[in-house]
TINULO-453377 format. One record per residue: x, y, z of N, C-alpha, C, CB in turn; residue number from 1; residue in one letter. Coordinates in steps of 0.05 Angstrom, whole numbers. Glycine has a CB too. Example, Ala and Ser with C-alpha at 12.3 -4.5 7.8 and 13.67 -1.06 7.14 Angstrom:
BEGIN
n_xx / n_yy / n_zz / ca_xx / ca_yy / ca_zz / c_xx / c_yy / c_zz / cb_xx / cb_yy / cb_zz / i / aa
264 / -114 / 156 / 246 / -90 / 156 / 264 / -66 / 156 / 226 / -89 / 181 / 1 / a
257 / -45 / 142 / 273 / -21 / 143 / 258 / 1 / 157 / 282 / -12 / 114 / 2 / s
***
This chain:
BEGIN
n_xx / n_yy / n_zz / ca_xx / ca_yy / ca_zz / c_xx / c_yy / c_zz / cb_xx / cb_yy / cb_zz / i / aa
-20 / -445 / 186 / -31 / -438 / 160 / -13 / -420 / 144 / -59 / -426 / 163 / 1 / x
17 / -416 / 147 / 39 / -401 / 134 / 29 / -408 / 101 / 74 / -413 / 144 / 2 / x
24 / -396 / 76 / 20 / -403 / 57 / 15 / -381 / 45 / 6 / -419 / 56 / 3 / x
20 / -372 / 17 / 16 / -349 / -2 / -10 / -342 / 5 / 19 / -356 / -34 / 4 / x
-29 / -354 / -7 / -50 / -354 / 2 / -62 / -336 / 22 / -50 / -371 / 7 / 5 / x
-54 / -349 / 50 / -64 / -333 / 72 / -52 / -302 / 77 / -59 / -350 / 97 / 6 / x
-26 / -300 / 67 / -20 / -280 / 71 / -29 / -253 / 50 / 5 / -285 / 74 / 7 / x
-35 / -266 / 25 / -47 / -251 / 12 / -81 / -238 / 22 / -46 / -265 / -11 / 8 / x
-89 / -260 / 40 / -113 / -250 / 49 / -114 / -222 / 66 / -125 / -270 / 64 / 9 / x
-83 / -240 / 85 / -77 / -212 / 105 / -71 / -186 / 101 / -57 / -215 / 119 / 10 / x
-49 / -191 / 80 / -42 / -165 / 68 / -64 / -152 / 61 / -26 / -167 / 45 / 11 / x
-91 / -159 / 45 / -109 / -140 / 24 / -131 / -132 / 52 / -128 / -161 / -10 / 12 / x
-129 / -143 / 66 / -143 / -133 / 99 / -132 / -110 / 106 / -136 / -154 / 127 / 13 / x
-105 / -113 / 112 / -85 / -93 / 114 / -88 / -74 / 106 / -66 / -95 / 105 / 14 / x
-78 / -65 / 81 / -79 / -51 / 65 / -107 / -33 / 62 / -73 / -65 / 45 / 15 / x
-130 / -40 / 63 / -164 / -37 / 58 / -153 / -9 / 82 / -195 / -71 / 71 / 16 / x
-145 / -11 / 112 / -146 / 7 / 129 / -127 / 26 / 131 / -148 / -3 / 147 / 17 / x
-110 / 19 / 115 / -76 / 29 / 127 / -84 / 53 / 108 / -38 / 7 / 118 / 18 / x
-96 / 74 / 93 / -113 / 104 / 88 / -136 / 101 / 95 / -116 / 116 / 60 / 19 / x
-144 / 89 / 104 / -179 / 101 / 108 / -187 / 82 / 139 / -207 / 87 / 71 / 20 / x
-209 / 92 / 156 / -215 / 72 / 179 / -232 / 52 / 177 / -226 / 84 / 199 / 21 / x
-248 / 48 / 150 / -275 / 30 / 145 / -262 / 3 / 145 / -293 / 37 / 114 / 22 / x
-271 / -13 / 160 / -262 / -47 / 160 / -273 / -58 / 122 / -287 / -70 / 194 / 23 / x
-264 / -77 / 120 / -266 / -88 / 92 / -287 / -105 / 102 / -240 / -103 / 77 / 24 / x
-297 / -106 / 84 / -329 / -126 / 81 / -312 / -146 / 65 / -364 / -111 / 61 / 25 / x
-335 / -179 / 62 / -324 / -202 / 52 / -332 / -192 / 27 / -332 / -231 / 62 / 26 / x
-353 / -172 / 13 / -357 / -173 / -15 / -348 / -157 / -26 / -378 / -172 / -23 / 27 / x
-324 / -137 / -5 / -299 / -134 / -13 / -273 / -139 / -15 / -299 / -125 / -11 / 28 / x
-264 / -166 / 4 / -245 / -176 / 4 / -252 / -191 / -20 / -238 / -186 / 26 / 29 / x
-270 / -203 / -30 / -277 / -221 / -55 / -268 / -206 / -86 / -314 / -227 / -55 / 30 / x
-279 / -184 / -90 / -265 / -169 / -107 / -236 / -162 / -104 / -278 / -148 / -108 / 31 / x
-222 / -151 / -90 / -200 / -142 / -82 / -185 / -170 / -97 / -199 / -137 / -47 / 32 / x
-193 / -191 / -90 / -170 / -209 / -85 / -182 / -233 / -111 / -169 / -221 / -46 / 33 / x
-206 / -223 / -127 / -221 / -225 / -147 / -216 / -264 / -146 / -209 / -202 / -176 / 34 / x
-234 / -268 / -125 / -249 / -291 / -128 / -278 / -301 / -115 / -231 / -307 / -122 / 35 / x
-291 / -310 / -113 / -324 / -321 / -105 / -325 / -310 / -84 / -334 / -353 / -101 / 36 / x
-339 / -302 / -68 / -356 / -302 / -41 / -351 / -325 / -30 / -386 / -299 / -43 / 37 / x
-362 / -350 / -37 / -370 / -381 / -19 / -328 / -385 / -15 / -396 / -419 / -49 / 38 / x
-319 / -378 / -32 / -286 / -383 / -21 / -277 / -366 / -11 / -265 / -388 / -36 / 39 / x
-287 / -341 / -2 / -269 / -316 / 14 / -287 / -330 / 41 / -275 / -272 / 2 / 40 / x
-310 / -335 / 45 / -326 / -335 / 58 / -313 / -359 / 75 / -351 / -335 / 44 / 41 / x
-309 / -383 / 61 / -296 / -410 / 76 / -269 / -401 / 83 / -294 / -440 / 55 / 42 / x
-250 / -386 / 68 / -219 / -381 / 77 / -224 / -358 / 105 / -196 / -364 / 46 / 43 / x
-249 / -341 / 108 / -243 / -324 / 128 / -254 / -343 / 154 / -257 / -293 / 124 / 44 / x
-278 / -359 / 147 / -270 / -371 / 176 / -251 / -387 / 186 / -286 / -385 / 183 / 45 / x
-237 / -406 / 163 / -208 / -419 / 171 / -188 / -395 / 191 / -189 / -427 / 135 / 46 / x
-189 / -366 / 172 / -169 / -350 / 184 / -182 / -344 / 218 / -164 / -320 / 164 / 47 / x
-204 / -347 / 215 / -219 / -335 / 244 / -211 / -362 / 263 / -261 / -329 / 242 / 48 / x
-216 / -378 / 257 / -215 / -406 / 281 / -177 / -403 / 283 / -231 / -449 / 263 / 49 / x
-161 / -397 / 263 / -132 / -394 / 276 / -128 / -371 / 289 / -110 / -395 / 257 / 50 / x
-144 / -353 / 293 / -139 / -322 / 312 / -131 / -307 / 297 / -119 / -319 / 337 / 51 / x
-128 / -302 / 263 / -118 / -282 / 252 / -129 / -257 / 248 / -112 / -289 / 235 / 52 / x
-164 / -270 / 250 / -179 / -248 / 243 / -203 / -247 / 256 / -182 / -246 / 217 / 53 / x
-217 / -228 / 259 / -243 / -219 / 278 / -265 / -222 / 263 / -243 / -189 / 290 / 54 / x
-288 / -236 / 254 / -309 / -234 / 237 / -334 / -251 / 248 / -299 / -243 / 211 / 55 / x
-355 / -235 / 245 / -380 / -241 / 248 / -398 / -252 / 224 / -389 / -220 / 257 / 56 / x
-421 / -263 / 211 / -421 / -275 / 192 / -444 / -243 / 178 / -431 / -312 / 198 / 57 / x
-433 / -234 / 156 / -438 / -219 / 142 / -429 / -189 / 152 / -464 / -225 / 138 / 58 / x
-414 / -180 / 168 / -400 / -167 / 186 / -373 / -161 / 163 / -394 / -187 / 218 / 59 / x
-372 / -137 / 183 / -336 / -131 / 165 / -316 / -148 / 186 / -321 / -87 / 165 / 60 / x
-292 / -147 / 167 / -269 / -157 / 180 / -243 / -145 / 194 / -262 / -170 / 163 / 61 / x
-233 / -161 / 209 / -218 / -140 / 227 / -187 / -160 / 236 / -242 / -131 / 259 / 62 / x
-166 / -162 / 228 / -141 / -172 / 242 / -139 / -167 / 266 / -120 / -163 / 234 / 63 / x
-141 / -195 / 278 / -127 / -201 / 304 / -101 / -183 / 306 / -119 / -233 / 305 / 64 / x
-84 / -186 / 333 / -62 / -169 / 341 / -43 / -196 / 330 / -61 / -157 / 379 / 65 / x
-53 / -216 / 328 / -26 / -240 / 315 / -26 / -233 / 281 / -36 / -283 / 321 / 66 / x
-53 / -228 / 263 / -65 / -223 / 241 / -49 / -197 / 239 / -97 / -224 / 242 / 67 / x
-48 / -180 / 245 / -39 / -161 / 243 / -8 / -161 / 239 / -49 / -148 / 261 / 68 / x
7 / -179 / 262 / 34 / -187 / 259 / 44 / -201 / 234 / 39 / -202 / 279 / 69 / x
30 / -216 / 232 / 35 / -235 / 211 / 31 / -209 / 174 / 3 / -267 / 218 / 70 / x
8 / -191 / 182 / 5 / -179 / 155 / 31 / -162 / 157 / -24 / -160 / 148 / 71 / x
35 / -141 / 175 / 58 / -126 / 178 / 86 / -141 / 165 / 60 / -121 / 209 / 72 / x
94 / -162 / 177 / 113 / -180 / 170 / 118 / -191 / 136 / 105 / -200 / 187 / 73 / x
88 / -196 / 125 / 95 / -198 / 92 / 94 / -168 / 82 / 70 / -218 / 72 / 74 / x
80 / -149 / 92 / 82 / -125 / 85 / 109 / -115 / 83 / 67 / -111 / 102 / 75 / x
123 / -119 / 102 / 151 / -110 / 103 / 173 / -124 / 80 / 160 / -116 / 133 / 76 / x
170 / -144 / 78 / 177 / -152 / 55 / 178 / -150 / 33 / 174 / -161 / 53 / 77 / x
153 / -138 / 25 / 137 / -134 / -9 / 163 / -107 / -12 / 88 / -120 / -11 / 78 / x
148 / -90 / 9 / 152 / -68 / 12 / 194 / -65 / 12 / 132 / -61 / 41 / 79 / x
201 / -74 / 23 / 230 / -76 / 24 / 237 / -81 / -2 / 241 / -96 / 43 / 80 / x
238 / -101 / -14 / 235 / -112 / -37 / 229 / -93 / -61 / 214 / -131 / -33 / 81 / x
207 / -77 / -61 / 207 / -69 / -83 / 225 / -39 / -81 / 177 / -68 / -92 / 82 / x
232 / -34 / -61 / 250 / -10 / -59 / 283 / -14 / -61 / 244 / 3 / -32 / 83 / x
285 / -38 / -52 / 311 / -53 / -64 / 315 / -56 / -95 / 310 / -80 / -54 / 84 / x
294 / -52 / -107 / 291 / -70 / -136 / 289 / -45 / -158 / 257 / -93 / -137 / 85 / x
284 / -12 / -138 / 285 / 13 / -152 / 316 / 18 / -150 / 265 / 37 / -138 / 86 / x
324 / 16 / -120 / 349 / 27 / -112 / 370 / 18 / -129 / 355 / 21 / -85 / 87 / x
375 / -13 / -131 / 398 / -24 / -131 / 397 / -38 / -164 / 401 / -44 / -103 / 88 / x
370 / -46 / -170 / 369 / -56 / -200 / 354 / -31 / -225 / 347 / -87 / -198 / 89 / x
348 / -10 / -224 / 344 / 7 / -227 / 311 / 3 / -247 / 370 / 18 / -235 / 90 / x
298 / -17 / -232 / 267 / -8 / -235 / 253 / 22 / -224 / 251 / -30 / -222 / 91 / x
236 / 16 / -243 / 217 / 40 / -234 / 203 / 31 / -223 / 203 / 57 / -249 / 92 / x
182 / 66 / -209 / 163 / 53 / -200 / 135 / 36 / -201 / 163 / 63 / -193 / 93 / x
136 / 32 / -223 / 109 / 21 / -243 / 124 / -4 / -242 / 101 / 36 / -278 / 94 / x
140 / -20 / -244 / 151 / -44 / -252 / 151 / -60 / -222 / 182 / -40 / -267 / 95 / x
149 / -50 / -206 / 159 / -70 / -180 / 145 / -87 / -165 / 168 / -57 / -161 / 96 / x
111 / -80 / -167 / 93 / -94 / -153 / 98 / -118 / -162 / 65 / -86 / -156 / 97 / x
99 / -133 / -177 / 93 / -157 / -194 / 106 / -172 / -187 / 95 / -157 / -219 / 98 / x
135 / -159 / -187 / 157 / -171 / -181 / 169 / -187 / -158 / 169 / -157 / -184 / 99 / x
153 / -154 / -136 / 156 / -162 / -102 / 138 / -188 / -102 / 141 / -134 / -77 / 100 / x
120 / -183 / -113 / 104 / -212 / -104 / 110 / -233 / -112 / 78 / -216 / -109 / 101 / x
121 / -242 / -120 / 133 / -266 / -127 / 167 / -269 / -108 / 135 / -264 / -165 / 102 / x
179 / -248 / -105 / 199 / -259 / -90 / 192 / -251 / -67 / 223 / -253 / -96 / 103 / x
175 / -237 / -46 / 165 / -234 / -22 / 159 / -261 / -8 / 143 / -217 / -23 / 104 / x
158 / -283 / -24 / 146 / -307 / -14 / 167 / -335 / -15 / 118 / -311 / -31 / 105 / x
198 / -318 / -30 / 221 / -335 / -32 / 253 / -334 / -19 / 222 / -334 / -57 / 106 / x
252 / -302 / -7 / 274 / -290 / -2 / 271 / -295 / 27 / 278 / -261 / -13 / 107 / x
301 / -307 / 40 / 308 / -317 / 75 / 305 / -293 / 88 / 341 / -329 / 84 / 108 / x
298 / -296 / 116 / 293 / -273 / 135 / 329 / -255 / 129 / 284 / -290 / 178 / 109 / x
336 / -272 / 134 / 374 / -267 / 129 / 379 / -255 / 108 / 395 / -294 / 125 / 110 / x
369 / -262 / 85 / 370 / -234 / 65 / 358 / -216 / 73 / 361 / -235 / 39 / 111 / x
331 / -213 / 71 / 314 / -197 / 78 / 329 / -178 / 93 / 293 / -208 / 91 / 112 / x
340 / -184 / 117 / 354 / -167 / 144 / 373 / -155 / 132 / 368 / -184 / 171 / 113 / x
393 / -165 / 102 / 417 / -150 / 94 / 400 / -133 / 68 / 447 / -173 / 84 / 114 / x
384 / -138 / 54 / 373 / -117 / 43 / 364 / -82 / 59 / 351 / -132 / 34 / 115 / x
349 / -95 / 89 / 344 / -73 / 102 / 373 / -52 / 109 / 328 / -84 / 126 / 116 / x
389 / -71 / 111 / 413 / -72 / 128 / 425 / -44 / 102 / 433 / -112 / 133 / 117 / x
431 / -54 / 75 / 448 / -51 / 57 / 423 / -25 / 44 / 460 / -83 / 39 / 118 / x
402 / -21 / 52 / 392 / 5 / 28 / 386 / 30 / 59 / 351 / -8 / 0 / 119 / x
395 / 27 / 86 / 398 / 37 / 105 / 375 / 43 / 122 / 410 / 53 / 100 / 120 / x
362 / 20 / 115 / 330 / 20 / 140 / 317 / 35 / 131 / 330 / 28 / 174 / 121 / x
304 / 37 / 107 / 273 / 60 / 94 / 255 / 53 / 103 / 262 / 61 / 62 / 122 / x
242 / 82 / 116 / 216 / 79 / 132 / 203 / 72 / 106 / 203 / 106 / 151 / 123 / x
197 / 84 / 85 / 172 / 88 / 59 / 196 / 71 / 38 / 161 / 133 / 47 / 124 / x
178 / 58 / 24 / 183 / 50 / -1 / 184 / 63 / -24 / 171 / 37 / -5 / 125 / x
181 / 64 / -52 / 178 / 79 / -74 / 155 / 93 / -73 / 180 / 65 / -96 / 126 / x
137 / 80 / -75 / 105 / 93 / -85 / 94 / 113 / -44 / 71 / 48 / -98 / 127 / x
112 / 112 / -21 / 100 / 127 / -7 / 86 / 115 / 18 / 84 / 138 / -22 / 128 / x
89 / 88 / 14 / 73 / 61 / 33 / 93 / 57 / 60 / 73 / 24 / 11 / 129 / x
97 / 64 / 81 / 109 / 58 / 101 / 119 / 27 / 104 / 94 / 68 / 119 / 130 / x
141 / 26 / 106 / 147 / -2 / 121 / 151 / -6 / 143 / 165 / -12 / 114 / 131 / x
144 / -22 / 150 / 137 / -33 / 175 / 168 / -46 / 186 / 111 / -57 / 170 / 132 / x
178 / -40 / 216 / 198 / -45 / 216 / 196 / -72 / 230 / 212 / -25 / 224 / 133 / x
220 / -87 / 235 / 219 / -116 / 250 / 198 / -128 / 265 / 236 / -116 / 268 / 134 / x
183 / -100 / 283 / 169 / -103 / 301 / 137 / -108 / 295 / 176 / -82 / 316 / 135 / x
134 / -95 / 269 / 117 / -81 / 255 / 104 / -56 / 262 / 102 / -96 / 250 / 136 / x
127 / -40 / 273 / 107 / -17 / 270 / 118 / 12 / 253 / 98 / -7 / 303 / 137 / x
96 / 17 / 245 / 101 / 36 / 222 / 96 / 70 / 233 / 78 / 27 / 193 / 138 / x
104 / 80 / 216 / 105 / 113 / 222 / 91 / 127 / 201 / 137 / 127 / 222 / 139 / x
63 / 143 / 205 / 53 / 157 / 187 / 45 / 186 / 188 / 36 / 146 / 182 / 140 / x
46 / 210 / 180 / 36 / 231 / 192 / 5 / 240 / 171 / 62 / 255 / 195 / 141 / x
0 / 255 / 182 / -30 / 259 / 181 / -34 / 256 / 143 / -40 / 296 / 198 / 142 / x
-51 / 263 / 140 / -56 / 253 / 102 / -78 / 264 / 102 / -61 / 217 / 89 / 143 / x
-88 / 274 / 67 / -118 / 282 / 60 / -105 / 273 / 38 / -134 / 314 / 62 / 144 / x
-127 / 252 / 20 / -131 / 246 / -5 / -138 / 274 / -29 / -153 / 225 / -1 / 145 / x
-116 / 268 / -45 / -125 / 295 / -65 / -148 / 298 / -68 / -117 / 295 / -94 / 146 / x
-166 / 280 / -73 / -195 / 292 / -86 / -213 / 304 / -65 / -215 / 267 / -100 / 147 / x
-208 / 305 / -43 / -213 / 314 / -13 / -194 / 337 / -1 / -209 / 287 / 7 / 148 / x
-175 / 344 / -17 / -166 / 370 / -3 / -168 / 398 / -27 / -131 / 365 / 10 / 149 / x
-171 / 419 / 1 / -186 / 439 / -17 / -172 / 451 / -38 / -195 / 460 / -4 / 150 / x
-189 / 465 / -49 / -160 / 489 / -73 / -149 / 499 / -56 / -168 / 519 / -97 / 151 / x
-116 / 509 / -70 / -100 / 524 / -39 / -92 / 505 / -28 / -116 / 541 / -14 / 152 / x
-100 / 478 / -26 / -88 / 473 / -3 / -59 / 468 / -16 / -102 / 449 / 14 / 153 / x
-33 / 465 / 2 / -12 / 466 / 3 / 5 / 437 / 18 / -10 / 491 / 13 / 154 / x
12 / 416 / -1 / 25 / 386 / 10 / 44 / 381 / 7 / 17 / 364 / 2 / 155 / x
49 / 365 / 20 / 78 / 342 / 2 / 67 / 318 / -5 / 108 / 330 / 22 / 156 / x
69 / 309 / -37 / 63 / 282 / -36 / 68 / 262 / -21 / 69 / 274 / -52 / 157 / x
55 / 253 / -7 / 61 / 224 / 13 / 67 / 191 / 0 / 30 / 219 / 32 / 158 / x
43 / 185 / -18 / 32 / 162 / -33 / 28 / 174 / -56 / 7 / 150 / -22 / 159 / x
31 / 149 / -66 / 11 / 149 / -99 / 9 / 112 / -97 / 35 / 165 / -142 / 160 / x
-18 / 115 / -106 / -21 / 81 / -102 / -15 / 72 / -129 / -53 / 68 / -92 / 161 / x
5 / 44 / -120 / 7 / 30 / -140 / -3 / 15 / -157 / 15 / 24 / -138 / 162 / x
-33 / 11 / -151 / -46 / -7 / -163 / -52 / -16 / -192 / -63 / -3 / -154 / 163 / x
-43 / 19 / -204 / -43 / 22 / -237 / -21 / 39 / -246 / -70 / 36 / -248 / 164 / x
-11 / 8 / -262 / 21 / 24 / -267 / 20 / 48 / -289 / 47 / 0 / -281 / 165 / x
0 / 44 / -309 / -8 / 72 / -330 / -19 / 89 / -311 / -33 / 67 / -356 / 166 / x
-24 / 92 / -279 / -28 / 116 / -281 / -9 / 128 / -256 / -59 / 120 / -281 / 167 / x
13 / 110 / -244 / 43 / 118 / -236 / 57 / 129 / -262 / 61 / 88 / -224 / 168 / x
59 / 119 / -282 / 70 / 134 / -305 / 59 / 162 / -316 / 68 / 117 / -326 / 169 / x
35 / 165 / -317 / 21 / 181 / -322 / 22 / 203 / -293 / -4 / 167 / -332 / 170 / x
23 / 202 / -280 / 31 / 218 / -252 / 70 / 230 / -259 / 27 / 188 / -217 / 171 / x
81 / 211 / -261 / 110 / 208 / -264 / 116 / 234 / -279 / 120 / 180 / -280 / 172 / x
107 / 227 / -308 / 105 / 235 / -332 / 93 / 268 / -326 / 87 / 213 / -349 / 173 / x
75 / 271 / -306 / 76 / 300 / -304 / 84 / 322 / -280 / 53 / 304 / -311 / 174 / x
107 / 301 / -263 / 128 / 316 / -257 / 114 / 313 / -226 / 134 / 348 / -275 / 175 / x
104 / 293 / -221 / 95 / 286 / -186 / 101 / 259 / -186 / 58 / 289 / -175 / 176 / x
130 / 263 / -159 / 135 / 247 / -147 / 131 / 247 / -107 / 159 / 245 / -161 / 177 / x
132 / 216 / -98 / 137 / 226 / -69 / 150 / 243 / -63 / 146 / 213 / -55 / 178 / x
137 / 264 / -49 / 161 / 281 / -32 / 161 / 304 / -54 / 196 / 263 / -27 / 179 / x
139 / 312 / -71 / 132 / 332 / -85 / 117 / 352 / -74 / 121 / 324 / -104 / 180 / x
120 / 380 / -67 / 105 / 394 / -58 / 90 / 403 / -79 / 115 / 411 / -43 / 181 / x
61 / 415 / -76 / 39 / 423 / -91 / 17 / 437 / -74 / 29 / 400 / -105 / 182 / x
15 / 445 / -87 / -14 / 464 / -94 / -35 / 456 / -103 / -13 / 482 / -110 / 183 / x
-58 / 450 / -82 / -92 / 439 / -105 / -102 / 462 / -118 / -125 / 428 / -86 / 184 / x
-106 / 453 / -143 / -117 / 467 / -164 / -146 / 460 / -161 / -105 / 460 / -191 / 185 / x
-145 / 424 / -168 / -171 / 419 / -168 / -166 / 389 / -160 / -187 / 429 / -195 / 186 / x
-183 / 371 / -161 / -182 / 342 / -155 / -168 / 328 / -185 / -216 / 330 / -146 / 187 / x
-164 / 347 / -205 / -154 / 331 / -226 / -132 / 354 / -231 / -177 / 321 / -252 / 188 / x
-119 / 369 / -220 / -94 / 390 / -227 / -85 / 397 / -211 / -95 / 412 / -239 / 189 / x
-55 / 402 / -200 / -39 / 406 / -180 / -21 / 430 / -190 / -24 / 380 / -171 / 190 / x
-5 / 447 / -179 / 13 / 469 / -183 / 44 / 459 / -169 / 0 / 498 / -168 / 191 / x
57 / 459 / -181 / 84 / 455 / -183 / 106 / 481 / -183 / 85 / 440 / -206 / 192 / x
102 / 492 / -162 / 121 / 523 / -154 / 94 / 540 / -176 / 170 / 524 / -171 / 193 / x
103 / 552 / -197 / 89 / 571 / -214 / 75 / 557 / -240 / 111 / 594 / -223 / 194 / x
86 / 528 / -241 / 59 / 512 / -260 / 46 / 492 / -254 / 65 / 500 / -284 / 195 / x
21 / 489 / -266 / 3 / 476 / -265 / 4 / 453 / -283 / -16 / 490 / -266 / 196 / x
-3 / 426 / -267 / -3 / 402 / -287 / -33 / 398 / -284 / 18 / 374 / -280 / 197 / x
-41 / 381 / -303 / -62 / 353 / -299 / -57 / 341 / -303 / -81 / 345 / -307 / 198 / x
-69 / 325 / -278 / -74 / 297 / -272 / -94 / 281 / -284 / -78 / 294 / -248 / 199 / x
-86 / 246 / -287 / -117 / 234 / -298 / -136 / 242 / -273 / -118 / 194 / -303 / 200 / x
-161 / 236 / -277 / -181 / 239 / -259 / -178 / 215 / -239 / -208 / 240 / -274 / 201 / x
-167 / 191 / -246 / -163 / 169 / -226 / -143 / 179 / -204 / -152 / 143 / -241 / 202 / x
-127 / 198 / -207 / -109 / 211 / -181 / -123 / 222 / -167 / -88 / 230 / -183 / 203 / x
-141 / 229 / -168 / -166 / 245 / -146 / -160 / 224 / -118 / -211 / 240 / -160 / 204 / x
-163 / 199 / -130 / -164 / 175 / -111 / -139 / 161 / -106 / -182 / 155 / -120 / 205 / x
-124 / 169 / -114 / -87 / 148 / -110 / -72 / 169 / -98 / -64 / 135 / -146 / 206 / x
-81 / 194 / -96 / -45 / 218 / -83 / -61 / 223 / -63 / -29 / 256 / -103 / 207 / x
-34 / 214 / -44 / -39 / 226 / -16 / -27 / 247 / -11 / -34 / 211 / 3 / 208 / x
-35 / 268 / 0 / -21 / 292 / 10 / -15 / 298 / 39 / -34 / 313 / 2 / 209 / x
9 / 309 / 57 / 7 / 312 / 74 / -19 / 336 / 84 / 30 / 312 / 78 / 210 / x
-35 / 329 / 107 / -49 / 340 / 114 / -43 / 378 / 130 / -58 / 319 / 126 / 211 / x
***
């Protein structure tokens, strides 16, 4: 069942756990991936009868150890890809999702291997997302979501999710990048050595901080 398609299922499975432990429900893989129920519903048992994925009928969902290989594997790609596409073609980070997806599903393992090869094996991508190496396994250290860590507390940016490129710009734009240390002010303001920015209120939920 190799196909855009399926892997897009895998990936947004993926992804649902890789910050938080809650398995994805189907009436959230349906949104996520913003189509019907009765077709997430028919594609997850196709994925269940090939072993990709673990599901009970109204139950959350769960990747198999092959499901899991297989997501790791396009993961690594997207992910390679769009850090190639900052490094070497000089996108930002708001520009690249779009992009990775469309060539994640065209570029030879053989490139792929001289991209890793040629930007010197990056664990993290632009936005903070670990890549997954050959094997698929990735390296993370501990995390608290901004809107969950206290005032005082004291991070390094880890993540910022990419999901909304106005609000990677809008983060950008006020001087937080990966690998930014800070200070919680509040779930919508961070300190930057002796100043204080704000944030939209949607960063409460996209910056990860080291824990």
């Amino acid at each position: 069942m190799a196909s855009p398609a399926v892997d897009d299922y895998l990936k947004t499975i993926y992804h649902h756990t890789e910050w938080q432990d809650d398995r994805i429900t189907p009436s959230q893989l349906a949104a996520e991936l913003g189509l019907a129920p009765s077709s997430v519903t028919e594609m997850v048992q196709k994925l269940a009868a090939q072993g990709l994925v673990t599901h009970r009928p109204y139950g959350p969902i769960a990747l198999s150890d092959e499901g899991e290989r297989r997501a790791a594997a396009i993961i690594r790609r997207h992910r390679l890809i769009e850090t190639w596409l900052v490094r070497e073609f000089g996108y930002s980070w708001d520009e690249v999702h779009d992009e990775a997806e469309v060539l994640e599903h065209a570029i030879s393992d053989r490139l792929l291997e001289g991209i890793d090869d040629r930007l010197g094996r990056p664990r993290f991508d632009p936005h903070g997302d670990a890549i997954p190496d050959a094997s698929g396994h990735v390296h993370r250290e501990s995390f608290v979501v901004l809107g969950s860590a206290p005032a005082g507390h004291v991070g390094r940016v880890l993540r910022v999710s990419d999901r909304d490129p106005e609000l990677l710009r809008a983060v950008e734009s006020a001087g937080v990048a990966v690998g930014t240390v800070v200070t919680v002010a509040s779930a919508a303001a961070v300190r930057i050595g002796e100043v204080e920015v704000t944030l939209p209120l949607a960063a409460a939920a996209a910056v990860w901080l080291s824990a």
